[in-house]
Each structure stands twice: as C-alpha cells, then as structure tokens.
DRENTORKOL-3810 file (N, C-alpha, C; in nm, 4 decimals):
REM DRENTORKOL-3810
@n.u->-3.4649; n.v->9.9359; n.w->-0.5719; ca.u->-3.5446; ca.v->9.8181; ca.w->-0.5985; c.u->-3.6550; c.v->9.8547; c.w->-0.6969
@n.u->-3.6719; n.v->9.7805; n.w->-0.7707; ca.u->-3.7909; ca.v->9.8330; ca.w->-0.8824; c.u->-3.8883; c.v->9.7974; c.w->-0.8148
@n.u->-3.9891; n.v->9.8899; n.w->-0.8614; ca.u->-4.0907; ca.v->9.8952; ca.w->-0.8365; c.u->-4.2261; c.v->9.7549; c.w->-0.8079
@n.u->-4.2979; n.v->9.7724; n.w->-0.7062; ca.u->-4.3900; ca.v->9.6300; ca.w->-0.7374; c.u->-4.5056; c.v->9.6231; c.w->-0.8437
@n.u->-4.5435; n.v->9.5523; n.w->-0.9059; ca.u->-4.6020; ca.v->9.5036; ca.w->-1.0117; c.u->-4.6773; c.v->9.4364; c.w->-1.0087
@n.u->-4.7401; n.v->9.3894; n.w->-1.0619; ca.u->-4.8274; ca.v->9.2598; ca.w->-1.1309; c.u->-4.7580; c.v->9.1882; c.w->-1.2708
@n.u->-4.7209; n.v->9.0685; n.w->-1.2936; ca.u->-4.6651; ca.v->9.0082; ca.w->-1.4080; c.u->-4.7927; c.v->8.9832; c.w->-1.4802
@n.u->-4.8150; n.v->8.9705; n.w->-1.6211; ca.u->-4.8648; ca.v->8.9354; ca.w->-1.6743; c.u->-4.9033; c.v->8.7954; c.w->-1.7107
@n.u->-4.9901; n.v->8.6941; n.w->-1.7164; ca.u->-4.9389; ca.v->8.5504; ca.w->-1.7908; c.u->-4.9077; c.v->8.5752; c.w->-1.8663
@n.u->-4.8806; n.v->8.5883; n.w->-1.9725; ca.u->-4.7603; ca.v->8.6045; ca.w->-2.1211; c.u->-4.6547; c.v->8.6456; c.w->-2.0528
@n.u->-4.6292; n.v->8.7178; n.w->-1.9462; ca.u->-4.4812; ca.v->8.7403; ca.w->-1.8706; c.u->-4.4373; c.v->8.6390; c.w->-1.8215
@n.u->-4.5154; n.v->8.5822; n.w->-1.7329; ca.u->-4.5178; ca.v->8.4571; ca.w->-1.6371; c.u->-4.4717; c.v->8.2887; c.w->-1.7389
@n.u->-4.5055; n.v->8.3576; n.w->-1.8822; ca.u->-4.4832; ca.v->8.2263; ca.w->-1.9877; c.u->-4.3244; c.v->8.2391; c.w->-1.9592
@n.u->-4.3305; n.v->8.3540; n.w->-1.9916; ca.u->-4.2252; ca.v->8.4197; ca.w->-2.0686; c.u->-4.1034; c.v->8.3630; c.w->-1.9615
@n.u->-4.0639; n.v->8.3771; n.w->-1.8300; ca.u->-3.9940; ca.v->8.3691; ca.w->-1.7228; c.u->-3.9497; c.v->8.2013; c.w->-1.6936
@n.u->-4.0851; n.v->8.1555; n.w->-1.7514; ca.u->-4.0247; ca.v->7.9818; ca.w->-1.7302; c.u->-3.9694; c.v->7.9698; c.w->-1.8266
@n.u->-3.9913; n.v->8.0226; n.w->-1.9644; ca.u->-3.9374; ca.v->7.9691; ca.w->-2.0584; c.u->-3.7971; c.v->8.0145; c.w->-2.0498
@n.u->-3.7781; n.v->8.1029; n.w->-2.0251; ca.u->-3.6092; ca.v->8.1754; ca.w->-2.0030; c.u->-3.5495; c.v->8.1080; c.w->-1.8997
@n.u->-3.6380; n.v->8.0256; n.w->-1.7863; ca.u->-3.6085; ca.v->8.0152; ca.w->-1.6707; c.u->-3.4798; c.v->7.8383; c.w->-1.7149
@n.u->-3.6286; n.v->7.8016; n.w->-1.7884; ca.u->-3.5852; ca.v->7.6302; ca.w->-1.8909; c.u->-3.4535; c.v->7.6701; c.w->-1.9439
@n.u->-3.4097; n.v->7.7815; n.w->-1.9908; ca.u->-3.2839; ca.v->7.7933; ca.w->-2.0995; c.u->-3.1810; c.v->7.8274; c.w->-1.9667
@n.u->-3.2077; n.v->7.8688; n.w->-1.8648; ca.u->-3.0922; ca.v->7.8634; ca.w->-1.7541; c.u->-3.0566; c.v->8.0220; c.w->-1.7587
@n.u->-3.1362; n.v->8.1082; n.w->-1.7972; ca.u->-3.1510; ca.v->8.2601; ca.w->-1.7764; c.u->-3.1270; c.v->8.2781; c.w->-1.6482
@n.u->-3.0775; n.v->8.2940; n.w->-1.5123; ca.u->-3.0988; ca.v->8.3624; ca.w->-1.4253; c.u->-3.2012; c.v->8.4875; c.w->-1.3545
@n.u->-3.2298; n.v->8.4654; n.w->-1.2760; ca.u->-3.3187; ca.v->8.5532; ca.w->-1.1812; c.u->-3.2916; c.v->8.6561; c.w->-1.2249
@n.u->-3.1893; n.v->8.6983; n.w->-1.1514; ca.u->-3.1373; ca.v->8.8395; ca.w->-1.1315; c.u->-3.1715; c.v->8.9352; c.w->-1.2819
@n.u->-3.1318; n.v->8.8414; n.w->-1.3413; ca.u->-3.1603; ca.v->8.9238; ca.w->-1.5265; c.u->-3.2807; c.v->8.9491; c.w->-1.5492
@n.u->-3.3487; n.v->8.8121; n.w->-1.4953; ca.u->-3.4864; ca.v->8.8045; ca.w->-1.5716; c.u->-3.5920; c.v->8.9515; c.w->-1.4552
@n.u->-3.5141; n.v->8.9764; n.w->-1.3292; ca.u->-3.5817; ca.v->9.0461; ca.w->-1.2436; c.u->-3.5843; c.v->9.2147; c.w->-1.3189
@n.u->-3.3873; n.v->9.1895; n.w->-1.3757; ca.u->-3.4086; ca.v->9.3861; ca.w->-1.4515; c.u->-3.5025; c.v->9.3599; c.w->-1.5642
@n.u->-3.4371; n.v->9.2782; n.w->-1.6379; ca.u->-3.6068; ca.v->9.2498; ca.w->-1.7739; c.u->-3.7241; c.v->9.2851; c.w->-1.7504
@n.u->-3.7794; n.v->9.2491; n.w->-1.6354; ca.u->-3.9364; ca.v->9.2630; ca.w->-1.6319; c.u->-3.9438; c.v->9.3695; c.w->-1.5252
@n.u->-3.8408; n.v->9.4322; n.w->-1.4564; ca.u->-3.8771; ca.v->9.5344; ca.w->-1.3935; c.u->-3.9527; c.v->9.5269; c.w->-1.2785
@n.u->-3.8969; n.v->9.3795; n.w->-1.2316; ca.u->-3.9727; ca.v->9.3434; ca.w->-1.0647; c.u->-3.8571; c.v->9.2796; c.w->-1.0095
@n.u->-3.9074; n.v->9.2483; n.w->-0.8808; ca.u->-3.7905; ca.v->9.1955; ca.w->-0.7663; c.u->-3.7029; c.v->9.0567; c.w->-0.8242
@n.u->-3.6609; n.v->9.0158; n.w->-0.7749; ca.u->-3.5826; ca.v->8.8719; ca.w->-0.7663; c.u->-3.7116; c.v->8.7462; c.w->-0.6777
@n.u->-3.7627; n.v->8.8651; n.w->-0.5915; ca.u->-3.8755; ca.v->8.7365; ca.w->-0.5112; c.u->-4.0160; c.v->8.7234; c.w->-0.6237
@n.u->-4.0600; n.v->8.8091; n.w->-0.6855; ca.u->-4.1224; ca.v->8.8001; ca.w->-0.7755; c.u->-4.1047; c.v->8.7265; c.w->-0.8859
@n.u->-4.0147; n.v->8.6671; n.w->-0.9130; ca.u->-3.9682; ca.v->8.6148; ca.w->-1.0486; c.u->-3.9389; c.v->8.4433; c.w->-0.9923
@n.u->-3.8815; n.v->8.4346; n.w->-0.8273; ca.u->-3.9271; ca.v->8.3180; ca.w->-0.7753; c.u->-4.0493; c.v->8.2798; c.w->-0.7748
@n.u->-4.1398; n.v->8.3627; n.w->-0.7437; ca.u->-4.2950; ca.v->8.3337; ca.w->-0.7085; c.u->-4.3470; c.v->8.2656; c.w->-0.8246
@n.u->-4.2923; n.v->8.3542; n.w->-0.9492; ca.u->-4.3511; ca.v->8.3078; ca.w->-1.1099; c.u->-4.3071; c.v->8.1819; c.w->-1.1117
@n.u->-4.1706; n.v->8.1886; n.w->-1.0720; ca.u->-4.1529; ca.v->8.0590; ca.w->-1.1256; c.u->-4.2035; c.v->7.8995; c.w->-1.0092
@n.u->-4.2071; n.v->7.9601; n.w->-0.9091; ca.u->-4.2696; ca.v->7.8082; ca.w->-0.8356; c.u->-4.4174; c.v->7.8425; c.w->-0.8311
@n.u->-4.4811; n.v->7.9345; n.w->-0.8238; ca.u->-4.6411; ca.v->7.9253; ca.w->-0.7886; c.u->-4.7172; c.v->8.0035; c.w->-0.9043
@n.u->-4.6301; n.v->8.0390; n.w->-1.0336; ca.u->-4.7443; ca.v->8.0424; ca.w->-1.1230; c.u->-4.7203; c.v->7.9550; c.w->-1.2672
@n.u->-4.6678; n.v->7.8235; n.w->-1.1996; ca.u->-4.6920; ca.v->7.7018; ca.w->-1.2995; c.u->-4.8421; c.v->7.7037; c.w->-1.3278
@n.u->-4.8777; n.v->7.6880; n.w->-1.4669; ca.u->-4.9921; ca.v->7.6589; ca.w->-1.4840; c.u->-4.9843; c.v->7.5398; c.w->-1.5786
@n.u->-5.1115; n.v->7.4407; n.w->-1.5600; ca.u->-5.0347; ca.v->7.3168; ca.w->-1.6671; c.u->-5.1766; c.v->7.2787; c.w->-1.7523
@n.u->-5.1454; n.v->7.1850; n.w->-1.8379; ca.u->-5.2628; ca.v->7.1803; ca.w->-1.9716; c.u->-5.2686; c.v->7.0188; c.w->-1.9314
@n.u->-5.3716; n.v->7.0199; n.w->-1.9406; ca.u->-5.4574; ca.v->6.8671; ca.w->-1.9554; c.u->-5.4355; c.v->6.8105; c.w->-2.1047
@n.u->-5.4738; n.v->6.6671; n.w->-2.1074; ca.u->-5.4820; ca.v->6.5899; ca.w->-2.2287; c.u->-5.5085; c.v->6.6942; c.w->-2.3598
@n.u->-5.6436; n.v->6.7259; n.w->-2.3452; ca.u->-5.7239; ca.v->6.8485; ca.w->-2.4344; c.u->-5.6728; c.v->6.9824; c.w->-2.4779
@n.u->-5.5413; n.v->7.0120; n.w->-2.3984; ca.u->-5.5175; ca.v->7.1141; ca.w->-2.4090; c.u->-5.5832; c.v->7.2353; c.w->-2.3012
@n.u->-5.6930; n.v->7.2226; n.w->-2.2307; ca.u->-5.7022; ca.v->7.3541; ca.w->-2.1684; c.u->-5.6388; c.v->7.3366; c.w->-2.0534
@n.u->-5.6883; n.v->7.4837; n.w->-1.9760; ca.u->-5.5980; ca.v->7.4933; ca.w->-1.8629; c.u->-5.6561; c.v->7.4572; c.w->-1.7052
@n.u->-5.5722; n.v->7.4054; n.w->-1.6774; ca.u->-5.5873; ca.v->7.3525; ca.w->-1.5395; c.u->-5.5577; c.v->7.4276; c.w->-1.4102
@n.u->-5.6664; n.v->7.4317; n.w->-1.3102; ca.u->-5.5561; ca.v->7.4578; ca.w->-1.1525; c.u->-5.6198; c.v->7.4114; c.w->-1.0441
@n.u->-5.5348; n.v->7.4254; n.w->-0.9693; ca.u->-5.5395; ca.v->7.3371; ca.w->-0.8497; c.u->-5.6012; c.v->7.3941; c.w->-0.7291
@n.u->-5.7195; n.v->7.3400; n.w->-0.6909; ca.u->-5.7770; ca.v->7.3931; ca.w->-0.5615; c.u->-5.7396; c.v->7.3340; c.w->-0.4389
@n.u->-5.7571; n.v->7.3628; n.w->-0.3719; ca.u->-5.7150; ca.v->7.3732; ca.w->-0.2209; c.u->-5.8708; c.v->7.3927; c.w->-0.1130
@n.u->-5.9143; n.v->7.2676; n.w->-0.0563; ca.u->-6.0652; ca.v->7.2671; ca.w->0.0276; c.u->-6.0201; c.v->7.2035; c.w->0.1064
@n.u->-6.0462; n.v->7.1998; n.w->0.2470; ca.u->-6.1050; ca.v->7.0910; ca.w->0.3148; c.u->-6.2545; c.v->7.0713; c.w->0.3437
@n.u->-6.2917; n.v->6.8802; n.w->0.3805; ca.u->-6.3963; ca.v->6.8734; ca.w->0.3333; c.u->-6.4225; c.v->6.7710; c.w->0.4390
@n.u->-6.5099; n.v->6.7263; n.w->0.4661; ca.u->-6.5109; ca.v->6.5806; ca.w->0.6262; c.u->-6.5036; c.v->6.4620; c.w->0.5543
@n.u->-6.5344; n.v->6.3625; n.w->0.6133; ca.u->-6.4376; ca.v->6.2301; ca.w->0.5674; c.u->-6.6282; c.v->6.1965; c.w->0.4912
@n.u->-6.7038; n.v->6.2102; n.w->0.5429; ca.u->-6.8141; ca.v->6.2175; ca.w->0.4752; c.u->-6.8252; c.v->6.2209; c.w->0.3361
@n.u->-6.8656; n.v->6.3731; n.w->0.3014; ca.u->-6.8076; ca.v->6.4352; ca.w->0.1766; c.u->-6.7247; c.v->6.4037; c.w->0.0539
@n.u->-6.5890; n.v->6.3547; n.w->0.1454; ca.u->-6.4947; ca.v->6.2904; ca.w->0.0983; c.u->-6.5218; c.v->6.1950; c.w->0.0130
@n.u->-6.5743; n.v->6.0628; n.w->0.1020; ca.u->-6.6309; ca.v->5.9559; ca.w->0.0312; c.u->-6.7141; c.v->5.9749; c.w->-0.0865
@n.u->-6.8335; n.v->6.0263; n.w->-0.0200; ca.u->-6.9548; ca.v->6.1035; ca.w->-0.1368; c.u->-6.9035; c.v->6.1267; c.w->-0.2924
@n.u->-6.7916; n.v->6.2392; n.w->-0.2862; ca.u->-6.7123; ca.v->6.3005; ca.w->-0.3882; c.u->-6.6557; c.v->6.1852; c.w->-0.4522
@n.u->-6.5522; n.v->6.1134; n.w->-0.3966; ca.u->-6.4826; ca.v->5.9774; ca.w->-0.4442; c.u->-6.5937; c.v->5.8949; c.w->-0.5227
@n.u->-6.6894; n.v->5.8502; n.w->-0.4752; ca.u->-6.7919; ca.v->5.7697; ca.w->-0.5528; c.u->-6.8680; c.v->5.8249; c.w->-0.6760
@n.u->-6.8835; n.v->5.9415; n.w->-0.6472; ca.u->-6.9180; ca.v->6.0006; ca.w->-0.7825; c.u->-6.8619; c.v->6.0131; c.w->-0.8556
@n.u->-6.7280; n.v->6.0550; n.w->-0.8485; ca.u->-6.5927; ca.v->6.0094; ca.w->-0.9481; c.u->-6.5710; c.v->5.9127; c.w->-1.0104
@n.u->-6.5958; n.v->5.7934; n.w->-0.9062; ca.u->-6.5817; ca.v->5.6682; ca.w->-0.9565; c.u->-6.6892; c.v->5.6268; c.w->-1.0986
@n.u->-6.8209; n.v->5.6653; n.w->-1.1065; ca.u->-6.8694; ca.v->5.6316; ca.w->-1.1703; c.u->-6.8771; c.v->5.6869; c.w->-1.2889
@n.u->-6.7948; n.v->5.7990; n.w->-1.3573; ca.u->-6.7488; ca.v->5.8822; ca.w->-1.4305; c.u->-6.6746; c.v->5.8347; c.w->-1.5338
@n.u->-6.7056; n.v->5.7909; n.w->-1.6743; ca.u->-6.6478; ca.v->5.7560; ca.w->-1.7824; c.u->-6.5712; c.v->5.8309; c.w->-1.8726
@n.u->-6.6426; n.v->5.9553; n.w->-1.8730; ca.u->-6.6260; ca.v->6.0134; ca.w->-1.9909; c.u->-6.5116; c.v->6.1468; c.w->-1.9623
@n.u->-6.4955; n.v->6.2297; n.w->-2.0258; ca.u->-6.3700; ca.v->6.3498; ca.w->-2.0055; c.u->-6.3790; c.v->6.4319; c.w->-1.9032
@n.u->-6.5656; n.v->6.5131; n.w->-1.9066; ca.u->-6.5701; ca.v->6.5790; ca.w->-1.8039; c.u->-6.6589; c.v->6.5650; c.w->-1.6742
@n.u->-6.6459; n.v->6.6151; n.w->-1.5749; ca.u->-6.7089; ca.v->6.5992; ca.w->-1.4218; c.u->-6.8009; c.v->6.7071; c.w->-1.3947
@n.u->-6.9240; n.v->6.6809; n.w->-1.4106; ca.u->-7.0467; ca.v->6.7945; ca.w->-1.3569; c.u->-7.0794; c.v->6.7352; c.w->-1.2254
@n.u->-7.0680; n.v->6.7989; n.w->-1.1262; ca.u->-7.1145; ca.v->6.7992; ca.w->-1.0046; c.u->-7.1826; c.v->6.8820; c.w->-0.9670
END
C-alpha cells in the first residue's frame, strides 16, 4: 500500500479534473502515490467551489440556539451589497 500523504490542492485540482474525464481511482491512486480511500476523500470532501467573484468559498459547520439564529437571519436580511461584516 503506498504510503500516507497529504495531497496537495493543485493535486486535489488535479484528481477532479481526471476524475470529470472518467479516469478511475485505482490509477489516479498509483499516480499520486496514495490509497484508493484518499483519492475518494479528494474527491467527495475536498470540493472546493468559487463564488460569483471568483474567490474561494467553504463551508462551516456551527450550531447556534434558535436565538442567535434569528439575530444572524436579520442581519442578513438587511444586507445589500456583496459582502457580510459581522
């Protein structure tokens, strides 16, 4: 089994884009010299995606009370412009 690693993002580009052309795992796993579960991981949990603008986006994960919640929602609401300072 090769060895464990860290992928690079430019690797991680690299794996969807091969992934889009219908490359297989298994190949793309001797290519980069990591597992088959590693090259799953890239491909479902290190989607990264671009906003309108072009930069990069990700996705957090909080819980928060229904309080809060609201609070957050309303301040949103009143928000015109591109970006959100809170």
């Amino acid at each position: 089994m090769p060895s464990s690693r860290r992928l690079t993002d430019q690797e991680r580009r690299q794996i969807a884009q091969q992934r889009a052309k219908g490359v297989p795992e298994r190949e793309l796993a001797v290519r980069f010299s990591v597992s088959r579960k590693t090259i799953y991981n890239a491909r479902n949990h290190g989607r990264v995606t671009r906003s309108a603008n072009d930069s990069r986006t990700r996705v957090l994960t909080i819980r928060v009370s229904d309080r809060d919640l609201r609070g957050f929602d309303a301040a949103l609401s009143g928000v015109t412009g591109p970006s959100v300072h809170i």
